[in-house]
SERO-4910 file (N, C-alpha, C, O; in steps of 0.05 Angstrom, whole numbers):
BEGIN
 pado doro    nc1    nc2    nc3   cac1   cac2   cac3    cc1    cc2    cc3    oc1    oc2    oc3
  Unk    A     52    314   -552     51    285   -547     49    279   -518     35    263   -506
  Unk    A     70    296   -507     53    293   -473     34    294   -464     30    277   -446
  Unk    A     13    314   -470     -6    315   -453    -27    298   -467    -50    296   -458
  Unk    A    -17    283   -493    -38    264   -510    -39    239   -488    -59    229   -478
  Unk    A     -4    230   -483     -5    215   -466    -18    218   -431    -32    202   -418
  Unk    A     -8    242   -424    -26    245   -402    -59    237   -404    -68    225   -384
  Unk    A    -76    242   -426    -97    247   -426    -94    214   -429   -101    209   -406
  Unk    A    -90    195   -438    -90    165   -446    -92    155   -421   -111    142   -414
  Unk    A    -71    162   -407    -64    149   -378    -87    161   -360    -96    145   -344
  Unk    A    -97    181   -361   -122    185   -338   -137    171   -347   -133    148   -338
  Unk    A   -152    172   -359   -168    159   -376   -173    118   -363   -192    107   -351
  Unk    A   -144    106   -373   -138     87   -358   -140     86   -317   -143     65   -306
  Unk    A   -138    105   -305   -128    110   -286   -168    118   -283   -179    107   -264
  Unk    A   -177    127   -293   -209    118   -294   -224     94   -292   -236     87   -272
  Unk    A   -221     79   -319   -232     60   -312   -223     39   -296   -239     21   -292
  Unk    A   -196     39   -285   -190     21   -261   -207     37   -237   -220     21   -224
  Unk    A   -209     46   -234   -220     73   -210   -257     51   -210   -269     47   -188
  Unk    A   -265     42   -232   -297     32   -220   -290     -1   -221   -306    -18   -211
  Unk    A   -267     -9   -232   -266    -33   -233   -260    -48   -208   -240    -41   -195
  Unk    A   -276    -71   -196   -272    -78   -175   -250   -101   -165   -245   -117   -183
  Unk    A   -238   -106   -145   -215   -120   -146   -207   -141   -159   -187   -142   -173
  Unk    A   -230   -166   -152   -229   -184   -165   -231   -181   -200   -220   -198   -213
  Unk    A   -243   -163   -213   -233   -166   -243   -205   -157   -240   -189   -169   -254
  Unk    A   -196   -138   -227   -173   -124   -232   -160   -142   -227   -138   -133   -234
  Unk    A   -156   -173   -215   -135   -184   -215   -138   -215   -235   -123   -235   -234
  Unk    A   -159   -211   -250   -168   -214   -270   -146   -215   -300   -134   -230   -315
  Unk    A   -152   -180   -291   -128   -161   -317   -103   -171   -307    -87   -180   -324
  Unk    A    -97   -173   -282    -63   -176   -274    -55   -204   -287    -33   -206   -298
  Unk    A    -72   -225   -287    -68   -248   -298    -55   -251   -335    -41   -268   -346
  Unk    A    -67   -229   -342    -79   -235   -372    -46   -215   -377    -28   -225   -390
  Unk    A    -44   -191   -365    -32   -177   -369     -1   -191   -364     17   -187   -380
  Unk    A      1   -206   -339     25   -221   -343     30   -238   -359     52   -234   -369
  Unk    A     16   -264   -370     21   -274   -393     27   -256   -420     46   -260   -435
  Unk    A      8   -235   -424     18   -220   -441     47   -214   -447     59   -223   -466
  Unk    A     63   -190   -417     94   -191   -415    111   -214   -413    135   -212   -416
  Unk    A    100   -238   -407    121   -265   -412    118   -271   -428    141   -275   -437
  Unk    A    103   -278   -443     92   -297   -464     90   -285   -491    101   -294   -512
  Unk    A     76   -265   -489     72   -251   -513     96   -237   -532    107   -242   -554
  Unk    A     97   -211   -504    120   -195   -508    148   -208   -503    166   -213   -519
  Unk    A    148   -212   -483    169   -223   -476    194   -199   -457    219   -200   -456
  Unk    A    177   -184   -444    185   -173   -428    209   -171   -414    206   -175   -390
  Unk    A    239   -166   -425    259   -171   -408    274   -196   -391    291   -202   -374
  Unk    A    251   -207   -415    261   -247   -416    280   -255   -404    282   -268   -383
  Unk    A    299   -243   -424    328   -251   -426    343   -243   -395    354   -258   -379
  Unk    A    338   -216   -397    344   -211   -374    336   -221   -342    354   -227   -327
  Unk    A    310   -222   -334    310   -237   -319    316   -265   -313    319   -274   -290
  Unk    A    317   -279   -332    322   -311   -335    354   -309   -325    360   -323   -306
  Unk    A    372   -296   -335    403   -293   -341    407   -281   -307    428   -288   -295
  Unk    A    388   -264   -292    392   -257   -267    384   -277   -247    398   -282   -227
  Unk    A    365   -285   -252    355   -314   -243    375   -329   -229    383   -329   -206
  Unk    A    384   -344   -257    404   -362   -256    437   -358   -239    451   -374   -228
  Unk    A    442   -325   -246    470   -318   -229    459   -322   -200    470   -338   -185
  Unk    A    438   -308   -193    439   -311   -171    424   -344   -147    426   -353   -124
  Unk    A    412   -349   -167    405   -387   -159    430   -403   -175    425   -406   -199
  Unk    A    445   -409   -171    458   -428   -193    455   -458   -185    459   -476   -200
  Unk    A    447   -460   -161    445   -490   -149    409   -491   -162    403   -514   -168
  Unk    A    389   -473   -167    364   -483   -175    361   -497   -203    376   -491   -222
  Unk    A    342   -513   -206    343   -527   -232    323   -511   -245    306   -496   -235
  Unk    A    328   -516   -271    317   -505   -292    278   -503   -284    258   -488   -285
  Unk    A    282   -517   -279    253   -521   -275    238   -497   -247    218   -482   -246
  Unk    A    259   -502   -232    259   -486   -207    262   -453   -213    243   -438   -207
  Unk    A    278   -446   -222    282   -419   -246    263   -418   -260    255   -395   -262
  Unk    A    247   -440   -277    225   -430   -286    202   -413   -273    194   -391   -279
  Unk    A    196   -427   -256    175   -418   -235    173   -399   -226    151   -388   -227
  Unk    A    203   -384   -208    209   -365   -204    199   -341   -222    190   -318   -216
  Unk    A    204   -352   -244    209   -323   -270    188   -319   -268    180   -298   -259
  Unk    A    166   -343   -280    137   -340   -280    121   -330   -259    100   -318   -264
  Unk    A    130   -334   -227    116   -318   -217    124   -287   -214    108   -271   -204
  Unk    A    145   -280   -221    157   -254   -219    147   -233   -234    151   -209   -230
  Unk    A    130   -248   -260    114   -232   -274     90   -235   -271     77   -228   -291
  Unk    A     74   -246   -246     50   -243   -241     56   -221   -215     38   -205   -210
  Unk    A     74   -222   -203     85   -195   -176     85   -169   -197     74   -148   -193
  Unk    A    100   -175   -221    103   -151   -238     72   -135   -250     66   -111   -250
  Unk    A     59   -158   -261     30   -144   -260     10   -134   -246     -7   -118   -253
  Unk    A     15   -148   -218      5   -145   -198      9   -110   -191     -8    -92   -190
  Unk    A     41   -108   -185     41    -80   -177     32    -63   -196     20    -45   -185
  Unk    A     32    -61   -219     22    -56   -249      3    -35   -238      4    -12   -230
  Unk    A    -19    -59   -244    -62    -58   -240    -61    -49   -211    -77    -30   -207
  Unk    A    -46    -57   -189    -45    -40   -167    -40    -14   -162    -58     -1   -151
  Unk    A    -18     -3   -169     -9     22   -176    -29     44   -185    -32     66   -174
  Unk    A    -44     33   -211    -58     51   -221    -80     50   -217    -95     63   -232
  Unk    A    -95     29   -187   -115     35   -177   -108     48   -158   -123     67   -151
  Unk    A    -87     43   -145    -81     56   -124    -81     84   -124    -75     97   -104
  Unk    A    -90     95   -147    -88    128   -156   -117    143   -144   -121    167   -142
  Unk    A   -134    119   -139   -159    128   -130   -184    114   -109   -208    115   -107
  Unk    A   -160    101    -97   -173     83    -72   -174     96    -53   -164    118    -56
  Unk    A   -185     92    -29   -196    112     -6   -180    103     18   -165     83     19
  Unk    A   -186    117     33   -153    120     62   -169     87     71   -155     68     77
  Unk    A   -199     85     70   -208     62     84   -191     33     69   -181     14     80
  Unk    A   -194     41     41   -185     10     30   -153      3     37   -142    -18     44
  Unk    A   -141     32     32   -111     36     41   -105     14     70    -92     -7     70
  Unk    A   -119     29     92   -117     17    110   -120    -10    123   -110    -20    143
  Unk    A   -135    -18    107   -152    -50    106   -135    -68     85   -135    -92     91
  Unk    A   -120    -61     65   -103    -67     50    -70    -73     54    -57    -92     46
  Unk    A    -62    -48     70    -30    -44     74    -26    -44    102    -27    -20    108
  Unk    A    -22    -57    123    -21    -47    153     -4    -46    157      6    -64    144
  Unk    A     17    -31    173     40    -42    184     38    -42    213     24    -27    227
  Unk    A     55    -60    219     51    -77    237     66    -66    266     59    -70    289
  Unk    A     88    -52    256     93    -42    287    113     -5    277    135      3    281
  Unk    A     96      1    268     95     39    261    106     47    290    119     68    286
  Unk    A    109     40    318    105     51    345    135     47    346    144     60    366
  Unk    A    153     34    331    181     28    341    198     66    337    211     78    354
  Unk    A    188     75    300    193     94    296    185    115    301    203    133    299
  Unk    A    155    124    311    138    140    327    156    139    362    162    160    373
  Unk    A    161    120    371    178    134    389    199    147    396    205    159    417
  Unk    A    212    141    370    237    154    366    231    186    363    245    203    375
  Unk    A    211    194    345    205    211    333    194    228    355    207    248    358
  Unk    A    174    225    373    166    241    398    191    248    414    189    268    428
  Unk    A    224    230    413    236    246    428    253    257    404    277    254    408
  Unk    A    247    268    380    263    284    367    285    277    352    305    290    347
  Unk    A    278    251    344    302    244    330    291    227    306    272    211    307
  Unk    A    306    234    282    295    228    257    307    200    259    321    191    277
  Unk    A    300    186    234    292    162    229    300    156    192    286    171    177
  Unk    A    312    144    182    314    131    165    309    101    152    319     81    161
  Unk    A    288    104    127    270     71    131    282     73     99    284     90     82
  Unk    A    291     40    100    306     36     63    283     15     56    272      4     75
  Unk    A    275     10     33    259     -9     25    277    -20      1    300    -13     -2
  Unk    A    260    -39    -18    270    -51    -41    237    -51    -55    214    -47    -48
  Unk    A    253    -60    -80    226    -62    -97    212    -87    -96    209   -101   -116
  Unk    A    203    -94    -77    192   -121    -70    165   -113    -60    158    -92    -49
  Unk    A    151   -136    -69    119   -127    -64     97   -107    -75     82   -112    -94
  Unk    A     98    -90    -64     84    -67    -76     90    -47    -64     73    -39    -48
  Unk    A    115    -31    -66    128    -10    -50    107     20    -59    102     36    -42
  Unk    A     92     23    -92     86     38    -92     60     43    -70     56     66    -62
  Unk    A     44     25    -63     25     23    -36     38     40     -9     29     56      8
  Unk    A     61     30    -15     78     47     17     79     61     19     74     73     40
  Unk    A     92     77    -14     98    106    -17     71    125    -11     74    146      1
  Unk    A     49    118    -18     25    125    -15     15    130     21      5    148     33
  Unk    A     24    107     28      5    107     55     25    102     78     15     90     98
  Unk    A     50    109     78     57    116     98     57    136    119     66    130    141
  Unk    A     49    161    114     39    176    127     19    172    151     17    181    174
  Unk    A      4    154    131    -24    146    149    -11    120    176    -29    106    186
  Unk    A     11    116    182     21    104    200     44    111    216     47    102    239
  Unk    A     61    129    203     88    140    212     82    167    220     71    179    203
  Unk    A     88    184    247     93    208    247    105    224    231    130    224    235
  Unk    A     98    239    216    101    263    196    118    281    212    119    282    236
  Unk    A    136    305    187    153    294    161    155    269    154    171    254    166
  Unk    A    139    261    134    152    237    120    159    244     99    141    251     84
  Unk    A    199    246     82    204    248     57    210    227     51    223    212     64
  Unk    A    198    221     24    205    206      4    218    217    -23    210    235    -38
  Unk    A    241    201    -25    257    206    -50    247    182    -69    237    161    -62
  Unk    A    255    197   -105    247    189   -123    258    207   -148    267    230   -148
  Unk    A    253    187   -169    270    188   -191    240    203   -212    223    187   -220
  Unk    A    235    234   -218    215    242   -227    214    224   -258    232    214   -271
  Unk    A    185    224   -264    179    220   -288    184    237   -313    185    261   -309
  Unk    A    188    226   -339    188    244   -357    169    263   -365    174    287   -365
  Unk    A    149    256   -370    122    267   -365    115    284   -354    108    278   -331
  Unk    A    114    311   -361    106    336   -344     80    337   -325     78    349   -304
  Unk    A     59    318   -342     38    323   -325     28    300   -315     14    300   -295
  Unk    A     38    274   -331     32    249   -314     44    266   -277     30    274   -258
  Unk    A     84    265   -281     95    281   -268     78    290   -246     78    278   -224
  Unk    A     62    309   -250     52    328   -233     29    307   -222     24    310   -198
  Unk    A     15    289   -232    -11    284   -222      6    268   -203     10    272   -179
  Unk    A     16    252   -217     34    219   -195     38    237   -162     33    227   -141
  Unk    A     44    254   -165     68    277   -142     39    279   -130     34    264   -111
  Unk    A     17    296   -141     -5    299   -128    -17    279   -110    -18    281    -85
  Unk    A    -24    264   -122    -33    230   -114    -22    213    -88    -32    202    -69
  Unk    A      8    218   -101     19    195    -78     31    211    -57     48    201    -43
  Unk    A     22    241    -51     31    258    -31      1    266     -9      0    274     14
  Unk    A    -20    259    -31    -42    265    -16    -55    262     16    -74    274     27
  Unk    A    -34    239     25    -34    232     61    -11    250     72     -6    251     96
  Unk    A      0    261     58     19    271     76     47    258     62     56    281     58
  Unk    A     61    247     56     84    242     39     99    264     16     90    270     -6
  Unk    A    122    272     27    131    303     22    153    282    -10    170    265     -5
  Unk    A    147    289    -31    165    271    -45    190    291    -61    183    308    -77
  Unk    A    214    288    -56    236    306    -58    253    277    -85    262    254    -84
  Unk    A    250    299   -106    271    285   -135    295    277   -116    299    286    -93
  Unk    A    308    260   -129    330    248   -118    356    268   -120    370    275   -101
  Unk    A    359    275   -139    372    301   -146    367    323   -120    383    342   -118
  Unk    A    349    321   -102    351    347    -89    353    337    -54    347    351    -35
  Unk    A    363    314    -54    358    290    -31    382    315     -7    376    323     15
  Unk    A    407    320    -21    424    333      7    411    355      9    413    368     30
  Unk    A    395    362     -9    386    400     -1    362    396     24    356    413     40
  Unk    A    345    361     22    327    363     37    336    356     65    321    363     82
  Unk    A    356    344     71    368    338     90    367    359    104    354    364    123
  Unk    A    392    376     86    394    404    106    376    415    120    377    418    144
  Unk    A    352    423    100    324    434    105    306    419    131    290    435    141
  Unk    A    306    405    137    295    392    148    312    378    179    301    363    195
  Unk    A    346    391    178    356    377    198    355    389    229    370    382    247
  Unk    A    334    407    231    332    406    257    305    397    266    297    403    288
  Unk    A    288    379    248    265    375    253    268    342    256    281    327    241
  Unk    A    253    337    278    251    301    269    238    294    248    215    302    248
  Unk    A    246    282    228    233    269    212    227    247    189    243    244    171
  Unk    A    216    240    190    225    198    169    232    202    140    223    222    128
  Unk    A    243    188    132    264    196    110    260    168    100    268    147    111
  Unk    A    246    169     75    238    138     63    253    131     35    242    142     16
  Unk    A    270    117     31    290    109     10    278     84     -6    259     71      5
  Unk    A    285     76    -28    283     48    -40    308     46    -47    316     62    -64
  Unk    A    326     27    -36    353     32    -45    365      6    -48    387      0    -38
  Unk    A    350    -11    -61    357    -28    -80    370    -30   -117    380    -48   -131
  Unk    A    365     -8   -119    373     -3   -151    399     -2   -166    416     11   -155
  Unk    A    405    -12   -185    435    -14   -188    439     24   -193    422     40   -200
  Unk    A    474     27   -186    468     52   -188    506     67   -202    527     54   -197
  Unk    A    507     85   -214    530     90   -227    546    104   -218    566    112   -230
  Unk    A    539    111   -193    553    137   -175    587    120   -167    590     99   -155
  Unk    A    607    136   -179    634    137   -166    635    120   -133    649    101   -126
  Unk    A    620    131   -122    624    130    -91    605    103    -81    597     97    -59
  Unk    A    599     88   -110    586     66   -101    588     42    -76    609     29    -77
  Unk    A    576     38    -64    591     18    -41    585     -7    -57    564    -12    -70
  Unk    A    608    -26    -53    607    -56    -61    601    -77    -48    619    -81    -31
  Unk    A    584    -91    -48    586   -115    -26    580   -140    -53    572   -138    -76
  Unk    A    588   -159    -37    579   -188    -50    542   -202    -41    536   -215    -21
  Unk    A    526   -195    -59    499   -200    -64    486   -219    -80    487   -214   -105
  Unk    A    472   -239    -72    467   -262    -83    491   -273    -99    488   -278   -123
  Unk    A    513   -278    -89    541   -288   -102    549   -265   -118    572   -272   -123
  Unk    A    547   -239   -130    551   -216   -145    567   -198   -139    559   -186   -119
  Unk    A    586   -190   -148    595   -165   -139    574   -143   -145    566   -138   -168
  Unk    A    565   -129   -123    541   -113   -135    549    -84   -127    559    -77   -106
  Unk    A    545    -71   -145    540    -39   -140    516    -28   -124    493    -34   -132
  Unk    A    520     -8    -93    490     -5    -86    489     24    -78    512     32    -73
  Unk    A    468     42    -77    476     64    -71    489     76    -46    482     66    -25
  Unk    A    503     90    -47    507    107    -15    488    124     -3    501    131     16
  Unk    A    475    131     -2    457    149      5    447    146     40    450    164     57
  Unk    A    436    123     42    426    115     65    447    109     81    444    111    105
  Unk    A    465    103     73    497    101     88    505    133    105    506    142    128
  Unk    A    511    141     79    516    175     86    505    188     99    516    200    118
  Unk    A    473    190     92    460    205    113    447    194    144    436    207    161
  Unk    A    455    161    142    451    151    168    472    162    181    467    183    193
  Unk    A    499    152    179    516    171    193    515    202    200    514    213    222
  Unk    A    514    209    182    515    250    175    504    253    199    519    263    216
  Unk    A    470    244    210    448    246    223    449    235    250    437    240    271
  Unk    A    470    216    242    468    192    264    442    187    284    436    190    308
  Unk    A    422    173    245    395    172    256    399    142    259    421    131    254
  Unk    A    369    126    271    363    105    267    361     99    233    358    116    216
  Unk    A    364     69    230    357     51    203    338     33    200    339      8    203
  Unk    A    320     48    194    300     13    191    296     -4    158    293      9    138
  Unk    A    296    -24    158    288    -37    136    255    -46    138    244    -58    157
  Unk    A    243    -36    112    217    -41    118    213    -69     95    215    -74     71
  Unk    A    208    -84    121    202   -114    104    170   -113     96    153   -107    114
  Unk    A    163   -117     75    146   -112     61    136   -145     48    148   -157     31
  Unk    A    115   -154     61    108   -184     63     74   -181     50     56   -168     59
  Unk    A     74   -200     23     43   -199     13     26   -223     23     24   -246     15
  Unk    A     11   -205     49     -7   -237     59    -15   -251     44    -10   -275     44
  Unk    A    -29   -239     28    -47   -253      2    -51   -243    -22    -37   -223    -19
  Unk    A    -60   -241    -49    -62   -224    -68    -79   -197    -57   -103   -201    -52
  Unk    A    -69   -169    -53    -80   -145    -46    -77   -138    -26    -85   -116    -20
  Unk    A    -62   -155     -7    -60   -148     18    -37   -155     20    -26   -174      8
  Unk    A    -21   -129     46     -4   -126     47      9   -127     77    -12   -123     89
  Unk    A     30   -130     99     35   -123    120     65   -108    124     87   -116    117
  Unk    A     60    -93    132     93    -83    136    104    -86    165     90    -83    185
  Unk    A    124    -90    165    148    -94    186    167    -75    191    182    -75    171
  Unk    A    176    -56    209    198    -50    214    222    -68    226    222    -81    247
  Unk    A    239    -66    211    263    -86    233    289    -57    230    291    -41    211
  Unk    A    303    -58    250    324    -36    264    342    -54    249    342    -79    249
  Unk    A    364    -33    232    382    -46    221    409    -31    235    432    -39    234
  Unk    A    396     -6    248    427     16    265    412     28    277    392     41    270
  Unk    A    424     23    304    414     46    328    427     79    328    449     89    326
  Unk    A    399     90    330    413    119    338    434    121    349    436    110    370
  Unk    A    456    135    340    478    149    343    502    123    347    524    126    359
  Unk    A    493    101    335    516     78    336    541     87    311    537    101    291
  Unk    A    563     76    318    582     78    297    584     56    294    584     34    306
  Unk    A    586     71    257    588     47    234    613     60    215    622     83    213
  Unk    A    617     43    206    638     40    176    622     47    168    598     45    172
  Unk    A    646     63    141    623     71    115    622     54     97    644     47     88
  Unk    A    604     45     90    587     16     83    573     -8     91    565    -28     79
  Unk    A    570      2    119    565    -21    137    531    -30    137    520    -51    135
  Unk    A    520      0    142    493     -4    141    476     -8    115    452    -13    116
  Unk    A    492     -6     92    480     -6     65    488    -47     65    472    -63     56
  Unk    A    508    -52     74    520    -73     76    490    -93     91    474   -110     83
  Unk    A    493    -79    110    460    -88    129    434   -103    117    423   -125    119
  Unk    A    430    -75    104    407    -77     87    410    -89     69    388   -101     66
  Unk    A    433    -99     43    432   -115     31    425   -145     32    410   -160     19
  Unk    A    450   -151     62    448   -176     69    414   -185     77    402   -205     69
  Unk    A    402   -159     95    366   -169    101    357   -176     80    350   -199     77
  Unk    A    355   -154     54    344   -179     28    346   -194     14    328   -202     -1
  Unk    A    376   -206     18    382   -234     11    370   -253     16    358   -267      1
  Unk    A    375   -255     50    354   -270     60    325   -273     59    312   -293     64
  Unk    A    314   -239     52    284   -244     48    283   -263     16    270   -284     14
  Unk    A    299   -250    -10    303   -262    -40    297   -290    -30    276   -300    -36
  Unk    A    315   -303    -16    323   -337    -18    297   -351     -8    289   -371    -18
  Unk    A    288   -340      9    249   -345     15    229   -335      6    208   -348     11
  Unk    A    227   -319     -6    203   -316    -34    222   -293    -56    224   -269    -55
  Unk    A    229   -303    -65    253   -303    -92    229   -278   -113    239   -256   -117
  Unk    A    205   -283   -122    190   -287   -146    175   -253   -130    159   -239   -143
  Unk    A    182   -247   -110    160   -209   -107    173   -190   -105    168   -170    -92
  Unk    A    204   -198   -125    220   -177   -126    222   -171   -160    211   -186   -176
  Unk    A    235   -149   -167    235   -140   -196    259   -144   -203    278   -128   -200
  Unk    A    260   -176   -220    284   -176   -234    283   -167   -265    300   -172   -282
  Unk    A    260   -152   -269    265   -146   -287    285   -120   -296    290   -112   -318
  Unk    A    295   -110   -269    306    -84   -267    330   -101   -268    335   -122   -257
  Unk    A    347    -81   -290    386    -91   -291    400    -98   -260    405    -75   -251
  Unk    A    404   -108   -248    423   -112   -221    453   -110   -222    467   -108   -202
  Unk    A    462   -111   -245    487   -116   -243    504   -104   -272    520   -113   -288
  Unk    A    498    -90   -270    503    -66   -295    527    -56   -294    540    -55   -315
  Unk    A    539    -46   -270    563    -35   -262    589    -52   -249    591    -62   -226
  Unk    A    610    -53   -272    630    -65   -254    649    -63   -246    669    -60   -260
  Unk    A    649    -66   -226    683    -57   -207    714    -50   -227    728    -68   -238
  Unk    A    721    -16   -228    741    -22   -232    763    -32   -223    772    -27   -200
  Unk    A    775    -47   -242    805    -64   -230    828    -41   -221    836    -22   -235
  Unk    A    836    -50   -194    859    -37   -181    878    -37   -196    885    -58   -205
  Unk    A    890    -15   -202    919     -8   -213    940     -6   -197    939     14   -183
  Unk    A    961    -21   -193    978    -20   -178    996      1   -188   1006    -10   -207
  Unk    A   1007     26   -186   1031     38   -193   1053     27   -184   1056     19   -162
  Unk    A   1076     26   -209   1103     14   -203   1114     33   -179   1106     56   -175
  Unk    A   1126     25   -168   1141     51   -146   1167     52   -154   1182     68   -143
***
């Protein structure tokens, strides 16, 4: 049944491959009504996340939101799986970022670099083509597919510029491996997450669970932090931003810089709310209550 499905998905991953932009955003149209309307795609759920985190927006205002959140959701969709066979030229003309030179200097004097993103926009574009802007080592962590050979092609594909992609599961072994070399270390670390050692902050009014990872190994490293703000000029086009969220070798609390990065996409959420993925659970995990022991 896997490789039935593999063979389905190339196949698909074909005929987007001659289809030209404008139909493809065509499909993204048709394809989002489909998941709102039709299916009903995690309705519930995003509407219910919506609302915790707007509670001052009116219904109407929440509507909008949702509805455009599933035209961002189709969008990265039909993007993604053209993106499997677009050329470094369209890449380039498509995704720029805008100031690559902040982290490239760091990197010529030997010092690695840590960049966190969120699922906003079209992160899988980034994962793809950052290489083609950042001085190499570039690792990217990621959560592998089920799929043995989808698996293998995806890994092929979105490593093809140069993007070294290390399972999440093997994230401290690559550290090690790699800690006497400068090199950029690319996270998405927006995801709700179940780990014990979760850091807590208060997020869009939420007590939210977020990972440690970028915390830990900013310190460990005592590399730089960048947040890559990830801004859609227009439908297909993309610009990226570095903004410094911790200077090399600054001391931080542990939670401070995950703290950082949350607060940056609050503020990005509250100004275009609708090119993030609420369809993903946010708030799944919750704080256990302190036990006081009698003394």
């Amino acid at each position: 049944m896997a490789y039935i499905g593999y063979i389905f998905f190339r196949i698909i991953v074909f005929i987007f491959s001659i289809i030209p932009f404008w139909l493809l955003y065509k499909i993204a149209d048709f394809l989002a009504w489909v998941l709102k309307t039709v299916v009903g795609y995690r309705k519930k759920v995003v509407l219910a996340q919506l609302k915790l985190a707007f509670p001052h927006k009116s219904d109407k205002e929440i509507q909008k939101i949702m509805h455009d959140s599933y035209k961002n959701l189709a969008d990265i969709i039909v993007e993604s799986i053209k993106g499997f066979t677009m050329s470094e030229t369209d890449y380039r003309k498509r995704f720029i970022f805008v100031n690559p030179e902040v982290a490239n200097q760091l990197h010529k004097q030997g010092k690695s670099s840590i960049h966190v993103a969120a699922h906003y926009g079209n992160w899988e574009w980034g994962a793809m083509t950052y290489p083609l802007w950042v001085e190499k080592p570039v690792l990217g962590f990621y959560k592998p597919l089920s799929n043995p050979y989808i698996e293998a092609y995806g890994k092929m594909k979105r490593g093809r510029y140069g993007m070294t992609l290390i399972p999440i599961g093997e994230t401290s072994a690559a550290f090690k491996k790699y800690a006497d070399e400068a090199t950029t270390y690319v996270f998405v670390s927006d995801q709700s997450t179940w780990s014990d050692k979760a850091h807590w902050v208060t997020f869009l009014g939420q007590d939210t669970a977020c990972p440690p990872g970028v915390d830990k190994y900013a310190r460990q490293l005592n590399a730089a932090v960048y947040y890559i703000e990830l801004n859609r000029v227009k439908r297909g086009f993309y610009e990226v931003k570095l903004e410094l969220l911790a200077e090399p070798n600054q001391e931080t609390q542990e939670g401070e810089i995950t703290g950082l990065f949350m607060s940056k996409l609050e503020k990005i959420l509250h100004q275009k709310p609708e090119n993030w993925l609420w369809s993903h659970k946010r708030w799944k995990k919750k704080r256990e209550p302190v036990v006081n022991n009698p003394s």
